[in-house]
NUTORRO-244054 format. One record per residue: residue number from 0; x, y, z of N, C-alpha, C in turn. Coordinates in steps of 0.2 Angstrom, whole numbers, plus 5000, padded with zeros to 4 digits. Atoms other than C-alpha are relative to their C-alpha. Example, Ala and Ser with C-alpha at 12.3 -4.5 7.8 and 13.67 -1.06 7.14 Angstrom:
NUTORRO-244054
rolo,n.px,n.py,n.pz,ca.px,ca.py,ca.pz,c.px,c.py,c.pz
0,5004,4994,5000,5062,4978,5039,5004,5006,5000
1,4996,4994,4999,5068,4995,5036,4996,5005,5003
end
This chain:
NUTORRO-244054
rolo,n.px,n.py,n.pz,ca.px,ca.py,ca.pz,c.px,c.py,c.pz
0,5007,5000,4999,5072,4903,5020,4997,5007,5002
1,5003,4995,4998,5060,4917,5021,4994,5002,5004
2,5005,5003,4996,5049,4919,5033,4994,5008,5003
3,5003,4994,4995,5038,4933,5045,5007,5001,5006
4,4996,4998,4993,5049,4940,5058,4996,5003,5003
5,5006,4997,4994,5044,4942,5075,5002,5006,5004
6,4996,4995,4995,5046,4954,5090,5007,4998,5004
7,4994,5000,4998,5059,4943,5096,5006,5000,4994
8,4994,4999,5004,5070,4945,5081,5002,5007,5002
9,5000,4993,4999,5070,4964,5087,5008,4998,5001
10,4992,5000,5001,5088,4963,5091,5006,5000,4997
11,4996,5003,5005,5097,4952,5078,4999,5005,4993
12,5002,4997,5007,5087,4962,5065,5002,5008,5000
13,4995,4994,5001,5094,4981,5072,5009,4998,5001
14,4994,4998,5001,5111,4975,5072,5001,4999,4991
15,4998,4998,5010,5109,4970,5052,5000,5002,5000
16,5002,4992,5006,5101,4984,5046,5003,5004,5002
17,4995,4993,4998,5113,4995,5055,5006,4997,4999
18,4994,5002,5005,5127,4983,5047,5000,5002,4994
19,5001,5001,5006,5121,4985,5032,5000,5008,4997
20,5002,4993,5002,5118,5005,5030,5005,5004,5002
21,4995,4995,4997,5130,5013,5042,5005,4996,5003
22,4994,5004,4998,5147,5011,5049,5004,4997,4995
23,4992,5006,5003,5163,5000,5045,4998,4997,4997
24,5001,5004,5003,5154,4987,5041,4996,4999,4995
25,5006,4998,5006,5141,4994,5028,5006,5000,4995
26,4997,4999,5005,5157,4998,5018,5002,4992,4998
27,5001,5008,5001,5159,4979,5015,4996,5000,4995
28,5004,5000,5004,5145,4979,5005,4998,5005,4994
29,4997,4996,5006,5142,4989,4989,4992,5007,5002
30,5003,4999,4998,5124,4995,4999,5000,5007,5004
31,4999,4996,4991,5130,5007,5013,5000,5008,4998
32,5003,4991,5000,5124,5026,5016,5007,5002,5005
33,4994,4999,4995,5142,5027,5028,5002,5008,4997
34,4996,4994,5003,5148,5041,5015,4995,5006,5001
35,5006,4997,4999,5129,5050,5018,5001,5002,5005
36,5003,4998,4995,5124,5049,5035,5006,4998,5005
37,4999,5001,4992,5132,5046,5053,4996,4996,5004
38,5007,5001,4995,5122,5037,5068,5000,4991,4997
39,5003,5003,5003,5111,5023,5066,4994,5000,4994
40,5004,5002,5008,5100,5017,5051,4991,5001,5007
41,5007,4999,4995,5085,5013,5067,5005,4997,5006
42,4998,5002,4996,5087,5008,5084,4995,4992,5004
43,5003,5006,4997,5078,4994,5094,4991,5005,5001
44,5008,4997,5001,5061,5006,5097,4996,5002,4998
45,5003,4999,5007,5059,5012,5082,4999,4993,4997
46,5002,5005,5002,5059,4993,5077,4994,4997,5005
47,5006,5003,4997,5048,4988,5092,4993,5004,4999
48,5004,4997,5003,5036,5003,5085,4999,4996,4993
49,5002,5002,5007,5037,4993,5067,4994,4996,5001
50,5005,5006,4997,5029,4978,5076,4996,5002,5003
51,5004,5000,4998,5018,4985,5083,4992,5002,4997
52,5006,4999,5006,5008,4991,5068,4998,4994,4998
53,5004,5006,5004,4997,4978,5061,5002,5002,4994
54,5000,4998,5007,5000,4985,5044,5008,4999,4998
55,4991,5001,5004,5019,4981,5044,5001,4993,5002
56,4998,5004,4996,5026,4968,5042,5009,4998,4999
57,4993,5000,5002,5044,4962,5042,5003,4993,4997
58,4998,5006,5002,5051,4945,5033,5008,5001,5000
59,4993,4999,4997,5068,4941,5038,5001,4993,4994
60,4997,5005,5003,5080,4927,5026,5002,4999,5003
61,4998,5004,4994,5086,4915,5038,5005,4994,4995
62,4996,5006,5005,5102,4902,5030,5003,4998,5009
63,5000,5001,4993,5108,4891,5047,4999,5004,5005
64,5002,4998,4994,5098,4898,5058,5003,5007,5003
65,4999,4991,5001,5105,4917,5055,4995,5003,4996
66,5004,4995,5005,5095,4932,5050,5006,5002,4996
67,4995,4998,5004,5105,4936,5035,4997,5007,4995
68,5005,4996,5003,5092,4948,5026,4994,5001,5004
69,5006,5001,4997,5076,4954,5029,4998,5009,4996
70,5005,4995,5005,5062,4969,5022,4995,5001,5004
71,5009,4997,4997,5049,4980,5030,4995,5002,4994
72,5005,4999,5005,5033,4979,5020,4993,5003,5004
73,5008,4999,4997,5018,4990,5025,4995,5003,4995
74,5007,5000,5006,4999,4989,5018,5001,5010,5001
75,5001,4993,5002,4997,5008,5011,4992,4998,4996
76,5008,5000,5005,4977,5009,5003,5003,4996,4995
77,4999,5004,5004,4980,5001,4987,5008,4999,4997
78,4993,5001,5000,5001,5000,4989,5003,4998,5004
79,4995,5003,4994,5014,4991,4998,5005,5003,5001
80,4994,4995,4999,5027,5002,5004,5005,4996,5001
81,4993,5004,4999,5045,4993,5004,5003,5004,5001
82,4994,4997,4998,5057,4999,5015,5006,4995,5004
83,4992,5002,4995,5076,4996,5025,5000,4991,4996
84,5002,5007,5003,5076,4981,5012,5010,4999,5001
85,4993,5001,4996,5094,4975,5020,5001,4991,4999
86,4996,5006,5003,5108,4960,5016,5006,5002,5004
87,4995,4999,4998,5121,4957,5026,5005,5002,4996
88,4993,4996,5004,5138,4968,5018,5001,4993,4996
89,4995,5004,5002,5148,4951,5016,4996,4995,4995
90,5004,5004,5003,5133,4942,5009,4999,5004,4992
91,5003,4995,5008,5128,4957,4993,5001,4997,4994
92,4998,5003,5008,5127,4951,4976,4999,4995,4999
93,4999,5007,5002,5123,4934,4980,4993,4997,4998
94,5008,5003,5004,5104,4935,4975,4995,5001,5005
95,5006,4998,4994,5095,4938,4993,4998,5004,5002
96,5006,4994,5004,5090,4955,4989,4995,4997,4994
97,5005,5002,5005,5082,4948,4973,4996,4997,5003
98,5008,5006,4998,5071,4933,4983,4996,5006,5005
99,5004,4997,4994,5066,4948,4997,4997,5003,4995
100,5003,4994,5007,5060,4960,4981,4994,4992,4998
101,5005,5006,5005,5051,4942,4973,4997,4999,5007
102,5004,5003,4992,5044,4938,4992,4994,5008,5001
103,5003,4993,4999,5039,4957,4994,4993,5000,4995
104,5007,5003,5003,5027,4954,4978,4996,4995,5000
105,5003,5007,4999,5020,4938,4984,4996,5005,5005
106,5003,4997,4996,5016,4948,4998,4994,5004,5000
107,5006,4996,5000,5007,4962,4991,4994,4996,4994
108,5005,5002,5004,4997,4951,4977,4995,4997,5008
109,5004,5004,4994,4992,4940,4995,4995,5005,5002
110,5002,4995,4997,4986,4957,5000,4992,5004,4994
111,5005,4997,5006,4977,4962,4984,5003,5007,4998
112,4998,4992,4999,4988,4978,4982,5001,4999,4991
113,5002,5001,5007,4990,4985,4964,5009,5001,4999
114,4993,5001,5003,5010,4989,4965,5003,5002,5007
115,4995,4997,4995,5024,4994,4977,5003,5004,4998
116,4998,4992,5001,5031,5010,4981,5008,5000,5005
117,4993,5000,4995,5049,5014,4989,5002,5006,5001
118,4997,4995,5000,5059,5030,4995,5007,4997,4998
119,4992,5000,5001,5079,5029,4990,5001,5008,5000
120,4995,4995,5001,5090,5043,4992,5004,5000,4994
121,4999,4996,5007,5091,5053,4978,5008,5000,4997
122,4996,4999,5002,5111,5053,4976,5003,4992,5000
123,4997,5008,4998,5113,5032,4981,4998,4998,4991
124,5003,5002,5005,5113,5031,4961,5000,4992,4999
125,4997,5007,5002,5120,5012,4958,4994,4997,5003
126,5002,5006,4997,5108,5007,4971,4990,5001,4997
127,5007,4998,5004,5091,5017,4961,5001,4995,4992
128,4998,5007,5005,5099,5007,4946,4999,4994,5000
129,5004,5005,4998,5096,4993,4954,4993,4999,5001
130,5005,5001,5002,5079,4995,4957,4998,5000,4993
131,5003,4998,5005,5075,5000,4942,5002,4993,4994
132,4998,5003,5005,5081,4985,4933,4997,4993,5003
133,5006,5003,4997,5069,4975,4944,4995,5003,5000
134,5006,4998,5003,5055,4984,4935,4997,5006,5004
135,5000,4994,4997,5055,4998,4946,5000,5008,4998
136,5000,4993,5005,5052,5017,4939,5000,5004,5006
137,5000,4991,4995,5054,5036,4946,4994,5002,4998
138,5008,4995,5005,5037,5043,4948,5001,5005,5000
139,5000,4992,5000,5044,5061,4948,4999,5002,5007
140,5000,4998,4994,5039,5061,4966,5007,5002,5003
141,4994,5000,4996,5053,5068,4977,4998,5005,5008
142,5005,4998,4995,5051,5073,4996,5009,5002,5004
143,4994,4998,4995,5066,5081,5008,5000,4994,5005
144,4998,5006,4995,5077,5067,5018,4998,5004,5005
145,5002,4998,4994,5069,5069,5036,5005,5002,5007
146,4994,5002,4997,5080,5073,5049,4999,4997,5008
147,5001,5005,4997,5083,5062,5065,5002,5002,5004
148,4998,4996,4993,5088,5062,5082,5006,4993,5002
149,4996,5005,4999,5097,5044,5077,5007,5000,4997
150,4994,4998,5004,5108,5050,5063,5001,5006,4997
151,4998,4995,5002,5118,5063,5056,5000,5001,4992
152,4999,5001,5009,5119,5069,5037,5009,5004,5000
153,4993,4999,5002,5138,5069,5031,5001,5003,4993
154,4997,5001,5006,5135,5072,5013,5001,5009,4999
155,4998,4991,5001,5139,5091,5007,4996,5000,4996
156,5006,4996,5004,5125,5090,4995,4992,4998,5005
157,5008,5002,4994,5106,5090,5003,4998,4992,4996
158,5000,5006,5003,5100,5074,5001,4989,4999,5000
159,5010,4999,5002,5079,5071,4995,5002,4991,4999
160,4999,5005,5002,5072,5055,4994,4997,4999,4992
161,5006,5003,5006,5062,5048,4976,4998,4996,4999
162,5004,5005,4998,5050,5037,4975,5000,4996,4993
163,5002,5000,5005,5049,5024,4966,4994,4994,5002
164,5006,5006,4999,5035,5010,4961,5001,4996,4996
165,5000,5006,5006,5032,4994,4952,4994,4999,5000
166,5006,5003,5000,5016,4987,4946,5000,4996,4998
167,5001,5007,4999,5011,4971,4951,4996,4995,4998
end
């Protein structure tokens, strides 16, 4: 089931998304930036900052009463930004990415939005492949990964993110 996530999911929500990206446990799934970066993905503040914007919002996939997924969507002028679009490692592959991506655009029609937009890291190629095979394109945009105070960069090449979009 998919739903709005609240401030009290803050918790359960940074330990998935920092299963799912970084760490031991990211490598379980086929998703993980473990061989990129170091650290965390976010922490509890940064996520109590998400909710606190009216313009984000978070929808979490719930199976017995676990968050097992979940996706940051925020209103941008005429686009929805998708971001930390996260699946628990051991669950990948089994289609609960796909329904957060078909929720995301329910989302942004609810909104009136004309398409969604994403950042990905430029060398995570499999996982750009993936969007893009969910009607996803590269605008050509590219912007330098940011650096953080939560996580380290591992990779030896510099890493950019690129944007892509769909229209909805």
């Amino acid at each position: 089931m998919i739903t709005k996530a609240t401030i009290e999911d803050i918790p359960t929500l940074t330990i998935l998304i920092n299963s799912a990206y970084r760490g031991e446990t990211s490598k379980k799934g086929w998703t993980t930036e473990a061989h990129l970066l170091e650290g965390k993905r976010t922490d509890e503040p940064e996520m109590a900052e998400i909710f606190l914007d009216p313009k984000n919002t978070i929808l979490k996939f719930t199976e017995n009463d676990k968050i097992i997924g979940s996706v940051l969507l925020v209103e941008k002028e005429h686009q929805l930004y998708l971001g930390m679009l996260t699946v628990s490692p051991e669950l990948q592959n089994s289609g609960i990415g796909k329904k957060l991506l078909a929720e995301a655009e329910n989302h942004a029609k609810s909104l009136g939005l004309s398409s969604i937009i994403m950042t990905v890291i430029s060398v995570r190629e499999e996982l750009v492949a993936w969007y893009k095979r969910h009607g996803y394109v590269d605008t050509g945009k590219r912007e330098a990964f940011p650096e953080s105070e939560i996580h380290t960069t591992v990779s030896a090449e510099p890493l950019e993110f690129i944007y892509l979009e769909k229209s909805i």
